[in-house]
N, C-alpha and C positions, 0 to 999 in steps of 0.2 A: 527722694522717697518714691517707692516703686506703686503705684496706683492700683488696686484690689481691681486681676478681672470682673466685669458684672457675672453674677450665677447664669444667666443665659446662655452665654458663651463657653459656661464650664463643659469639656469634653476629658474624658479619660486620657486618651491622646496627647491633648494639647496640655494636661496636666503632667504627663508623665515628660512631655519635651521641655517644663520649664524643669522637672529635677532630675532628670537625666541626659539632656540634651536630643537631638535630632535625630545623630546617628544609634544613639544606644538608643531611642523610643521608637524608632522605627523596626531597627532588630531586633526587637521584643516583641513590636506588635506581628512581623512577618511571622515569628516565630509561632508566634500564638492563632494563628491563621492557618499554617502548616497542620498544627497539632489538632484543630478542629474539624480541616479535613480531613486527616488522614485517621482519625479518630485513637490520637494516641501517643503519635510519633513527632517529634518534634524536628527543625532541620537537621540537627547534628545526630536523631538518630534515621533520619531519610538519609542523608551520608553514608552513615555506616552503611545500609542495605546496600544502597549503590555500589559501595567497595567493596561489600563482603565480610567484613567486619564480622567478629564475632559477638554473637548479641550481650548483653551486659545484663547484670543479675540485680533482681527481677527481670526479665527479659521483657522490654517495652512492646515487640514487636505483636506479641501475644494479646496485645489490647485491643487492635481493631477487629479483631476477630470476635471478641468477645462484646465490642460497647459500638463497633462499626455496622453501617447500613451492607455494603458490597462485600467485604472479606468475610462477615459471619455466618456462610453460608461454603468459608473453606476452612479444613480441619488446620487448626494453627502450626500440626507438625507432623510428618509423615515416619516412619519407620524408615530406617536407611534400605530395606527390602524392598518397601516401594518407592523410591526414590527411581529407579531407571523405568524404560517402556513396560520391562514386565513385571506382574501382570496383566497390568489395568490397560497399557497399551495407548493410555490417555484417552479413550474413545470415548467415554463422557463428557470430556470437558468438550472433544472436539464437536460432539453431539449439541453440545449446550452455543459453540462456537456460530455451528452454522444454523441452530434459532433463530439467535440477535441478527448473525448476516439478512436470515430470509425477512425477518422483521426491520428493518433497517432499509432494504433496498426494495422491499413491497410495499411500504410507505412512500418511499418517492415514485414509484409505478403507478400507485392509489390517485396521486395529484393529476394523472392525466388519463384517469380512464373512468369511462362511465358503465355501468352493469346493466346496459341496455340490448338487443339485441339490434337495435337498429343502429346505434354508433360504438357498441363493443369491438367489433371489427377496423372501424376506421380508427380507432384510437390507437389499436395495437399497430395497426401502418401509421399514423402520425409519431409511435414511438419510436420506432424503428428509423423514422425516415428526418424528423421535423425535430422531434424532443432531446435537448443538448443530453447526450450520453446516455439518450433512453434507449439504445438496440445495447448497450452494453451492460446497462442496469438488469436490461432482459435477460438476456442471457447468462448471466452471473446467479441471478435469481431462480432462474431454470436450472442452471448445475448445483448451486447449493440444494435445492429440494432435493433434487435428485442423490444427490452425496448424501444428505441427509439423512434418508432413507435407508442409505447403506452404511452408514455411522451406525444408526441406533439400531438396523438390524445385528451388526456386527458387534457390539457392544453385547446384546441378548445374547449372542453365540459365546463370545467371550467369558464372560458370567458363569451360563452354565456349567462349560468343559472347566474353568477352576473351579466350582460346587460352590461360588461366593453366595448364592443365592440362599445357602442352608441357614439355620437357627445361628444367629439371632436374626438375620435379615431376611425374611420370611417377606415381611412388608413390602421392604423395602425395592425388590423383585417384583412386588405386586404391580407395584406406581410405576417399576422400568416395562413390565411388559403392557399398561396402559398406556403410558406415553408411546411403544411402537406403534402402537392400535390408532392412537389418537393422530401420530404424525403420518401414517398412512391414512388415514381419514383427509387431515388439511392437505396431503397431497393433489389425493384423489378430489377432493372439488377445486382445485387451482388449477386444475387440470380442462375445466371446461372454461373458464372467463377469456382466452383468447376467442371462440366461436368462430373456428373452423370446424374443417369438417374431419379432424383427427380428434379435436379434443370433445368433439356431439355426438361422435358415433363412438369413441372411447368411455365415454358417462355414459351415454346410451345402453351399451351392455352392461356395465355396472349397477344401472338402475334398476335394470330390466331382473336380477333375482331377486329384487323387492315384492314385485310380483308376483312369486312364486311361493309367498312367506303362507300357510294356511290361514285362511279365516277374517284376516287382517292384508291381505296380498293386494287386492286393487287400492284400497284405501292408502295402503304405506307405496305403493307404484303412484298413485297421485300424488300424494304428501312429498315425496322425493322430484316429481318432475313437472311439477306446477300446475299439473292438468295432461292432455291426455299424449303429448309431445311436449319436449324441452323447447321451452322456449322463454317470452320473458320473465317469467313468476319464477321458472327452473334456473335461470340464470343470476334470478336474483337471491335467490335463497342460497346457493351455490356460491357466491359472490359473501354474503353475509356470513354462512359458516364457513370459510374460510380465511377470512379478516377478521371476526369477532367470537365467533362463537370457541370455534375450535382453539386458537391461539388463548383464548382465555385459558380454556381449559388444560391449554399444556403449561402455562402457566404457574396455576396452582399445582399440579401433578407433579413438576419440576422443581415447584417449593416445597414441596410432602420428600420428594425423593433426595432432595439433596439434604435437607435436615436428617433424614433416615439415616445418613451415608454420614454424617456427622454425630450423631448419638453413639453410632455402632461403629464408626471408623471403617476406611479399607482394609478389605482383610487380605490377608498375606498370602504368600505363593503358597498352596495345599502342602508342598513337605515341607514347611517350614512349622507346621506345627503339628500336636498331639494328635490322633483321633477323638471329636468330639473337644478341643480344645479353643477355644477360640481367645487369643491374647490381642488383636487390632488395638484397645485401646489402652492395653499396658507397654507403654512403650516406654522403656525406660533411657536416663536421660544419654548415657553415651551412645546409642545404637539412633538418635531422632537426627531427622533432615528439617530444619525449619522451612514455612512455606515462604518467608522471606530470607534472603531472597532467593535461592536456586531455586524452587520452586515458580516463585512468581515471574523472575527471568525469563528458565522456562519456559512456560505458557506466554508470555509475551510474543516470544521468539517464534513459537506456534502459529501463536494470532497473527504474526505479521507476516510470516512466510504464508502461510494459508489463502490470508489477501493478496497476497502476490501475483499466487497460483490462478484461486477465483480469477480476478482481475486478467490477469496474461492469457489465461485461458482461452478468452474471448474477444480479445484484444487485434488478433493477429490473423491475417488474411485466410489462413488454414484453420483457424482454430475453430474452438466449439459453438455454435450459433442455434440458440431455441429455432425448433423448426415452427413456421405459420405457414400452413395448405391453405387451399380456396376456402371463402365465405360458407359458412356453415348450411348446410341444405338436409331438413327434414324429407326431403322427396329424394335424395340421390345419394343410397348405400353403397361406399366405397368397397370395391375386390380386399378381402381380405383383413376386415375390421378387427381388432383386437383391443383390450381394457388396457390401462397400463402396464408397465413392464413390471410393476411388482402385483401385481393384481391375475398374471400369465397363468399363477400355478390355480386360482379357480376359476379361473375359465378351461384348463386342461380337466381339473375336476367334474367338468361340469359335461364335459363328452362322456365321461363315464355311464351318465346315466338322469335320472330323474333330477330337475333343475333345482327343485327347493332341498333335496338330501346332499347333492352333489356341490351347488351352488351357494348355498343358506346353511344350511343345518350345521356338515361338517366344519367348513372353514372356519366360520362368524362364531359358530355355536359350540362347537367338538375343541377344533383347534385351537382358536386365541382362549375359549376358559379355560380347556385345558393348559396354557400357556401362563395365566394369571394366577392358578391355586396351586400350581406344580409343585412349591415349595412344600405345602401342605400337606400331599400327596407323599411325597418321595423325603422323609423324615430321617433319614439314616445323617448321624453327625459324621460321619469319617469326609474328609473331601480329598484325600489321598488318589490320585489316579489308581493306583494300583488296585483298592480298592471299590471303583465306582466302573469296573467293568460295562456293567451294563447298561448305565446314565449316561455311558459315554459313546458305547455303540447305539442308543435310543438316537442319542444327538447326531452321529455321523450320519443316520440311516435316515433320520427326518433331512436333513443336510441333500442327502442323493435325489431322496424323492421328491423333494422341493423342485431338482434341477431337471429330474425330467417331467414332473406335471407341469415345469416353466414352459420346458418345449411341446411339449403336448398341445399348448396352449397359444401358439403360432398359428399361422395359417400353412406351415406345413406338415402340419399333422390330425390325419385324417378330416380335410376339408376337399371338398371335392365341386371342380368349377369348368365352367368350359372352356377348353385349351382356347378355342377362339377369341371368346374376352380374355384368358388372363396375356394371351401372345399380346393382345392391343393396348391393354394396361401397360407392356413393359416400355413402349416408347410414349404413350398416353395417358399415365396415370390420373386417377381420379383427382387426387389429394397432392400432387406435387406438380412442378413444370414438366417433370421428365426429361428426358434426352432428346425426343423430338422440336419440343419448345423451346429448348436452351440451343439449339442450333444455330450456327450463323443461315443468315437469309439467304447470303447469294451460293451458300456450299447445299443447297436442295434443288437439284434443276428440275426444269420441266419432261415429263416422260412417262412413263409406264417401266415402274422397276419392279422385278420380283427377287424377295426375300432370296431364294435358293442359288442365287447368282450372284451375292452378294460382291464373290471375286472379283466380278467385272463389272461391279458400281464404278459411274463417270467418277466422284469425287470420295477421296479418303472418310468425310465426315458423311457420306452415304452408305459405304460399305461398313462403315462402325453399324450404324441404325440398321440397316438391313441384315447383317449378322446376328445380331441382339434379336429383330423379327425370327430370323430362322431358327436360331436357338430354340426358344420362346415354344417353336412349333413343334420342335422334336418329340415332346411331351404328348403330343395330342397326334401325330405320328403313329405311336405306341398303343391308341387303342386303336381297339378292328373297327368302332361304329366311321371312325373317319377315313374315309380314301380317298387316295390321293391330293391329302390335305398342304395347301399351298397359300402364302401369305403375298400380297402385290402393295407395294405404296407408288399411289396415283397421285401425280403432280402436275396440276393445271394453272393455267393464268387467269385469274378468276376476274381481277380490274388491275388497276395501274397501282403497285407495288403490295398488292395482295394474291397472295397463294391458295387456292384448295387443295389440301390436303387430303384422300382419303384413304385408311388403311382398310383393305379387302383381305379376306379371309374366306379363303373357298375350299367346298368337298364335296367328293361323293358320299352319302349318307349309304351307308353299306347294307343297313336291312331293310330301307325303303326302298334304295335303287335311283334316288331321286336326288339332285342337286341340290346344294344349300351354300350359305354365305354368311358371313357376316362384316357389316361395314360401321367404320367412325371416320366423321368426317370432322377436321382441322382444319382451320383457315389463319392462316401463318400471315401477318403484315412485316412489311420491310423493317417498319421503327421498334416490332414489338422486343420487349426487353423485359422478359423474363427469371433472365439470371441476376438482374440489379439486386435483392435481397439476400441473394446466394453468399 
């Protein structure tokens, strides 16, 4: 006679292995595990997806979209229209891709860095140098922003020239042109927590048309920069909207937009449908691509090649390396300071004219609102090329003048500096090793070399550097105030396996009559090793 387990002991499990055995109650319970997670699908219909299988009616796969945490935020089934690159070109998911990368690998970054100005620096060398895969984390993290930036700008362009942005998804436009807004914001303060001196004089200009704002200008120029230079209060604020503040906010913006995108469905290639029609979410059933699986394959395949890339990127002797210049110095404005490289086109604006119209007004205020209501604005339902003549040439022609107010926005364009420092900059830059530093020790001999003789430098890795001097000079050549304008690098034995270095730059000053110069002096050690970060 078989003895009653005690209630204690009673578990589902252990119930279900005395009437059905081991094998079939654990089958069941896997089963039943599967179907919790995947909010729907059980293993024989996880199978099927795998295979390709065609779904079964009711189609199961359609649950977790609807009753799932992860998939209900992707539409359960696409129009076989949009099943290939165009139109969508995938550039939101890839936009959504490289969020999670930037938040994923700025969290293991976060573990070893403090938002201080006094050890922000050494931590970014301890990453580099000390922290397992931290110069790769870095750098991965610096190409995704950077990619990112041109994901979600690309994406905006995309939008547009198809007229996806028209009724019904007026909104939905809205939240894609705040999230450009926002992710150039988290860019631009990510931009200063290494604290050098590319990323303090890059914020630096940035800050600096806060100041410009009317009324509210010095109050939002302190609010922005801790006080009256960036320094720790600037750093940390900087540090905080861009770990917290801002990433919340794309956040939420990213959950507004993708539900938008699901309510109203993607909309189809412009001739694909009527003027004024919009069929996205009638999609009937023989022309659907389900998101499982060619879809979510797909995007897999995306995700993983993507990581690949990232990863390989920076991986590899030549490949791409976040750049870190010297320690960050409020006292010492580098030749040639510029915002970031998406930030070029208002700074080229900002040469135009008055700082707050040029710098403030139009970009912040003209540009990105006009960017956010646009839909509003431009009401016409047809999204026909043929038809949107003029939305479309608005688009190409903001496109043009974007790329020259980029370059405007250089320092070669209309910046005006003296040939002398910028010639000394080219082997002595402020903000890198340069060519001078990156030099082997014993290829710089002792002498008196001048730039214009380069020919007849004793050693190859001399006549490179003295070429590059005379180059450098040719420009300052070209005006009449300098004559007979001529560059010398001085090479002395200063102590035992130390160099002085110093670069001379001499002229006649042509309307005074009177001789001038200008000198930097380098002091070069035998062990120094400058290119170890390179």
């Amino acid at each position: 006679m078989r003895i009653p387990r005690p209630k204690i002991l009673s578990l589902p499990f252990l119930d279900d292995i005395e009437e059905k055995g081991v094998l079939k109650a654990s089958t069941d319970l896997a089963d039943d595990v599967v179907t919790r997670v995947t909010a729907g699908l059980n293993i024989s219909d996880v199978r099927a997806v795998l295979r390709g299988d065609p779904p079964a009616r009711p189609n199961p796969r359609l649950t977790p979209h609807a009753d799932g945490f992860w998939f209900h935020v992707r539409p359960g089934y696409y129009s076989n229209l949009m099943d290939g690159l165009y139109p969508t070109f995938r550039l939101g998911w890839l936009a959504t891709f490289f969020f999670a990368w930037e938040t994923l690998t700025g969290i293991y970054l976060m573990i070893f860095y403090t938002p201080s100005p006094i050890v922000a620096y050494e931590n970014m060398l301890d990453i580099l140098s000390n922290v397992p895969f931290g110069r790769w984390m870095r750098d991965t993290h610096k190409l995704g922003g950077e990619l990112m930036v041109l994901v979600v700008a690309f994406h905006m362009v995309r939008t547009f020239i198809t007229g996806s942005y028209k009724r019904p998804r007026q909104f939905t436009w809205a939240t894609g042109a705040l999230l450009l807004i926002f992710t150039l914001f988290v860019s631009f303060f990510g931009y200063l927590l290494p604290w050098d001196q590319l990323s303090l004089w890059a914020v630096t200009i940035g800050a600096s048309t806060a100041e410009a704002t009317p009324f509210i200008g010095r109050e939002a120029d302190l609010l922005m920069r801790g006080g009256p230079e960036i320094g720790a209060n600037g750093l940390l604020r900087a540090y905080l909207l861009h770990v917290i503040v801002f990433p919340l906010i794309l956040i939420v913006l990213l959950s507004v937009h993708y539900y938008k995108v699901i309510i109203h469905g993607h909309s189809l290639p412009p001739e694909a449908e009527d003027a004024g029609v919009d069929t996205a979410r009638k999609v009937p059933m023989n022309v659907r691509t389900y998101f499982m699986p060619k879809i979510l394959t797909r995007e897999l395949v995306y995700v993983a090649a993507l990581t690949l890339i990232l990863l390989a990127a920076s991986a590899f002797t030549f490949g791409y390396h976040a750049p870190l210049e010297p320690h960050a110095d409020n006292l010492i404005t580098p030749l040639h300071t510029t915002s970031p490289w998406y930030f070029l086109w208002v700074q080229g604006l900002m040469k135009l004219g008055d700082k707050f119209i040029f710098g403030a007004l139009i970009p912040f205020g003209i540009v990105f609102g006009t960017l956010v209501v646009w839909p509003y604005i431009e009401v016409g339902r047809n999204r026909r090329y043929g038809a949107r003549r003029i939305g479309l040439s608005i688009a190409a022609g903001s496109l043009v003048l974007t790329a020259i107010l980029t370059y405007m926005g250089t320092p070669w364009f209309a910046v005006e500096t003296s040939p002398d420092q910028e010639a000394v900059a080219v082997l002595l830059p402020q903000t890198s090793p340069g060519p001078l530093r990156l030099a082997d020790w014993e290829d710089i001999p002792f002498g008196t070399l001048v730039a214009s003789e380069w020919e007849a430098a004793p050693t190859r890795t001399t006549s490179k550097l003295l070429k590059l001097f005379d180059n450098a000079l040719e420009r300052g050549r070209e005006i009449s105030i300098y004559g007979n304008l001529e560059g010398f690098m001085i090479v002395e034995d200063w102590q035992s396996n130390l160099k002085k270095i110093t670069l001379r730059v001499g002229w006649d000053n042509t309307e005074t009559g009177e001789p001038a110069e200008f000198n930097e002096v380098f002091f070069f050690h035998r062990n120094s090793d400058y290119g170890q970060g390179e």
